[in-house]
N, C-alpha and C positions, 0 to 999 in steps of 0.2 A: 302541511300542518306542523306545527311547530313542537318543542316538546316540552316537558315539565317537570322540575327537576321536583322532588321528593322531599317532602316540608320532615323529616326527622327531627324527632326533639323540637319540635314547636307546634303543628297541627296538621299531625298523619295521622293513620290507624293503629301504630304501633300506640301513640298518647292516648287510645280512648277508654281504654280500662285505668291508667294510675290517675288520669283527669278524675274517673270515676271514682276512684280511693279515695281522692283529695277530698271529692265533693263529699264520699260516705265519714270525712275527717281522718281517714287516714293516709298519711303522704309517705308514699314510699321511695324511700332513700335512690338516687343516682335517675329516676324520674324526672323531665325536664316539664314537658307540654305547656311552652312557656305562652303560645297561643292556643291551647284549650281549657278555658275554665267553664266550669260548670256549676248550674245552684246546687246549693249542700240540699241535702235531701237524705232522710232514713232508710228509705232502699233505690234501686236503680234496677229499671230492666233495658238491656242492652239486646236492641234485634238487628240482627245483620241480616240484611236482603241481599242476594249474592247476584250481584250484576247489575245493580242498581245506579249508576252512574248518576252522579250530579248533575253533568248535561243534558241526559236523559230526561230524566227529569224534569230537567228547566223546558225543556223541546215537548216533552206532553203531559204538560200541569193538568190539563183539564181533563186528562184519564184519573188523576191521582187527587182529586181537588182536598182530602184530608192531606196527605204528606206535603201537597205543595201548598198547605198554607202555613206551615212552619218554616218553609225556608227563606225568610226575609231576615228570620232571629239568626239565623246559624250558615253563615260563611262556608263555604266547603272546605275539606279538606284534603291530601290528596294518599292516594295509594303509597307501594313501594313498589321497586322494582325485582325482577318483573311484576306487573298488574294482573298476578293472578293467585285463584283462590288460595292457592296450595299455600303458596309464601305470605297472602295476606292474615289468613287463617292463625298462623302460628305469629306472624306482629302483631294482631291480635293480644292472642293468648300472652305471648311472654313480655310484650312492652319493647321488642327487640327491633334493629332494623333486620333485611336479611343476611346482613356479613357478619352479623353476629349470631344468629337463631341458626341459620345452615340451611333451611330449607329456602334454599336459592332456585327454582324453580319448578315448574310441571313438572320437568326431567330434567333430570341434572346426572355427573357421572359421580360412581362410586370410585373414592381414588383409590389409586390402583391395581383398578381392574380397567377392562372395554365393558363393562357394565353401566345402561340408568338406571337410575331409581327414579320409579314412576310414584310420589308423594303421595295422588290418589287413589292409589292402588298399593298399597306398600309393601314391598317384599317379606315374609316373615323372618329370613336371615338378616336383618338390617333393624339392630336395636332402634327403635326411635328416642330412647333414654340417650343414647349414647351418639345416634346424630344428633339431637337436642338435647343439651347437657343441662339446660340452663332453669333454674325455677320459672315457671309461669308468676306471669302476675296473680294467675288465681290463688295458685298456693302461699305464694307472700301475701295476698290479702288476706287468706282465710286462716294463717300464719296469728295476725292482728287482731283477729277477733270475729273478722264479717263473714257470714254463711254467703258461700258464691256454689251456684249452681248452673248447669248445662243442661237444657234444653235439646234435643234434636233427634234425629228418627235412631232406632232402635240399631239397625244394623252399623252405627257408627259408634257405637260404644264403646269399643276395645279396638278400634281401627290405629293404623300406625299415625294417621295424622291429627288423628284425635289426643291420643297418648302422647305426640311429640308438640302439639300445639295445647291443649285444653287440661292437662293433668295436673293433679288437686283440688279440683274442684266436685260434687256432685253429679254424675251422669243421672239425668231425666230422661227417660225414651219415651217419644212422643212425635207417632207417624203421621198423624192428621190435624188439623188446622186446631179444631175443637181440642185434641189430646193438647195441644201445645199451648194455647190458651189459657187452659186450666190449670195447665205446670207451672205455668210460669207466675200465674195470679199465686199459687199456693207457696210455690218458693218464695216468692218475693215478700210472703206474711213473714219477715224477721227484720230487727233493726237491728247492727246493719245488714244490709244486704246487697248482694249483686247476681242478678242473671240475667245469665245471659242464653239468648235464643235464636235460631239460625234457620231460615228456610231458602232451602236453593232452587227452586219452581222456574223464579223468573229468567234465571241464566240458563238452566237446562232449554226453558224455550227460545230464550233468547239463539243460542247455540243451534236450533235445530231448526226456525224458523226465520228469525235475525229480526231486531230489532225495530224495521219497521212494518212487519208484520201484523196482521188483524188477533194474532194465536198472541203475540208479546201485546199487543196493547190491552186485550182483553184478561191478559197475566198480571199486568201493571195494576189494572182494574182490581181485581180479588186481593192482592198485596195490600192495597190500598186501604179497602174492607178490613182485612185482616189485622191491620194495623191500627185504626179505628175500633172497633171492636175490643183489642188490645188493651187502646187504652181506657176504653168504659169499663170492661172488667177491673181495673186495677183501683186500689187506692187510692183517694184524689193529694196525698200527701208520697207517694210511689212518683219518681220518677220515671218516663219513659224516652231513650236514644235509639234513633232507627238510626241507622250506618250501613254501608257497605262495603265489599273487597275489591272493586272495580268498577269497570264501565265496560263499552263495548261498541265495535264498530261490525257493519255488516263491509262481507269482502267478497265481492262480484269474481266470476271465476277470472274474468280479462286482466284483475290486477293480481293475479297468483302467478308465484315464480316456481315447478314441478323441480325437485331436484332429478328425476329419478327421468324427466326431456332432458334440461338444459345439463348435460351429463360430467360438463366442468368441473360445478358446482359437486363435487364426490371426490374430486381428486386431493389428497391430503389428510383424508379424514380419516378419523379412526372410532369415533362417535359422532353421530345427527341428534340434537338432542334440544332442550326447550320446547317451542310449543309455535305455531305459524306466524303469532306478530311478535316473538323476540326466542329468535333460532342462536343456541347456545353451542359452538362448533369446536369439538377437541378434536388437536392435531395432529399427525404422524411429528415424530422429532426432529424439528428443524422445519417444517414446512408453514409455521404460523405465517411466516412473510410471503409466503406463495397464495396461503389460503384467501389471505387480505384481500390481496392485489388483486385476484381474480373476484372474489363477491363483490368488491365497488366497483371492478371494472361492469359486471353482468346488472348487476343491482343497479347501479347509477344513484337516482333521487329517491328511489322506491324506499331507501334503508337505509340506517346509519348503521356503518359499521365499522367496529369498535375492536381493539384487543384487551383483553381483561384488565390489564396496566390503566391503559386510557379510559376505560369507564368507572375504574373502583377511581381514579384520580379527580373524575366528574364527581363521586360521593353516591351514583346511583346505588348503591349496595350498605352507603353507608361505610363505619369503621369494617374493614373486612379480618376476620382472625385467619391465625396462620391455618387452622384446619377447614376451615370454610373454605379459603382462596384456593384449592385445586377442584372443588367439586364442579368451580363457574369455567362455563366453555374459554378456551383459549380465545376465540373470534366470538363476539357478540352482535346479533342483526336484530337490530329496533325497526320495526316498522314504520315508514308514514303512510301519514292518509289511510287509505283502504287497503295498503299489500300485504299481502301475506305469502311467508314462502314454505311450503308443502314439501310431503312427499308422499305420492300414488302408492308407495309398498312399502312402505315404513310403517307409515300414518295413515292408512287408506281411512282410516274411521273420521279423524280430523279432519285429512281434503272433503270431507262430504257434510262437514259444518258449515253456517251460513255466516252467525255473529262470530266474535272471534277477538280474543282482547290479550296483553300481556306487555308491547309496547307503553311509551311515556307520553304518550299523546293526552291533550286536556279530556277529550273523547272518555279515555282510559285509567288515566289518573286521576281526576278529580270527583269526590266521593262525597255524597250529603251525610253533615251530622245536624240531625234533627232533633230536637227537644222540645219534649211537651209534659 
């Protein structure tokens, strides 16, 4: 499976909020999204379905027959790298890729230390102001004039990924479908306006069930509803963009690589860190060239693997700043196809996930923006 390099500044995730500005008339400066325009419209509600993959999608229209009759209007777009929540969440928020936002992925090192920082979990000694330094786009929008508010369950309100992706805008807490519905109809009574609303259901099953699952189709199903429903509630002059942070591949145990068997695969390291389809590996000093040789020699076709040089050089990360480029693993492993590579005592909660995304695969990266 081939891979996909990262549509920045033309039509990724990071463009889907200042496209949104442009549309509520407000265009904010150093904003490119030279391939997202959207109709102008007095308010906009923005729902991210978290694991919603555009192929997905395309593979079970007829679970989702409201979402999939929008997508003939609206071209996909793709993730960033890595394809996962934590980093898409904050391109989102700030309009950033991730070499410029910081939060480069699920785990990443704190520099340093031998310390990760777990994004969705985020440590309380670890400013999220100060690893994202940067205005969100909410607050530049709301800066301008337009009321932007946030959507989403209660217990993320003051979270580190919240605060380092979503701040200035509104927090709404709203745990159930009906709570979120109603938030989002009431917020979105202003002109201008933006909210935005986030339910992560279908990834959690996706993750524990995988993808091709009766538990995920039946998920796909309710999202579906939800979204529908959504949009009867709203104003027929309210905009509504369903989006997502990714896609997702399911990964049979046959094609996982255990670091904690193939016991090589430790030697060098001084952090295990990212996530099972794009493993971020910081080195002992001096041993990145050992580290290499031996993942592509064990890995073979299963991964593409990368030293941080040659991938910021690809643009996956985008512009990288000087404080961002030592959080990202010294050795980078993008997954193809279905592999993924683990570890039993690291990660035992991980090896025991079914779907599984973070990799540039079309799979993973490419992501429906729907408008209705």
């Amino acid at each position: 499976m081939t891979f996909l390099q990262p549509g920045y500044g033309d039509r990724s995730l990071a463009d889907v909020v200042p496209a949104v500005g442009a549309a509520l008339g407000v265009r904010l400066e150093g904003a490119a999204h030279e391939g997202l325009v959207l109709p102008e419209a007095p308010a906009y509600v923005v729902f991210l379905v978290d694991g919603l993959g555009a192929r997905l999608l395309e593979r079970y229209a007829h679970v989702a027959p409201y979402l999939s009759s929008l997508r003939s209007a609206a071209p996909a777009a793709t993730a960033g790298v890595p394809s996962t929540t934590a980093t898409s969440l904050t391109s989102l928020g700030t309009g950033l890729p991730p070499g410029a936002h910081g939060v480069v992925g699920f785990t990443s090192r704190v520099p340093g230390t031998e310390r990760l920082l777990n994004a969705l979990m985020w440590p309380k000694d670890v400013d999220p102001a100060e690893w994202q330094p940067h205005p969100t786009v909410f607050a530049r929008l709301r800066e301008r004039g337009v009321a932007v508010s946030v959507v989403n369950k209660r217990d993320f309100a003051s979270s580190g990924l919240t605060l380092a992706a979503h701040r200035g805008a509104d927090f709404v807490g709203a745990d159930k479908v009906g709570e979120r519905i109603a938030a989002a109809v009431a917020a979105s009574d202003h002109a201008p306006s933006l909210t935005y609303l986030y339910d992560g259901d279908l990834d959690w099953t996706g993750h524990r069930h995988g993808v091709a699952s009766s538990e995920w189709l039946q998920q796909l199903a309710m999202i579906d509803h939800e979204a529908e429903q959504l949009r009867e509630a709203l104003p027929p002059s309210t905009r509504l963009v369903v989006v997502a942070d990714h896609g997702m591949v399911d990964s049979p145990p046959e094609a996982r690589v255990d670091v904690d068997t193939v016991h090589e695969l430790r030697d060098g390291l001084v952090l295990f860190g990212g996530e099972a389809r794009f493993r971020q590996l910081y080195c002992q000093r001096g041993a990145v060239d050992d580290v290499l040789a031996t993942w592509r020699s064990v890995l073979g076709d299963k991964a593409e693997v990368l030293t941080r040089e040659e991938a910021t050089a690809l643009g996956w990360f985008g512009e990288v700043s000087s404080t961002v480029r030592p959080r990202i693993g010294d050795v980078l492993v993008a997954c193809h196809d279905d592999a993924a590579v683990i570890s039993s005592v690291d990660w035992a909660y991980e090896a025991r996930l079914v779907g599984l995304h973070g990799s540039l695969t079309p799979e993973e990266m490419l992501i429906p923006v729907l408008v209705d």
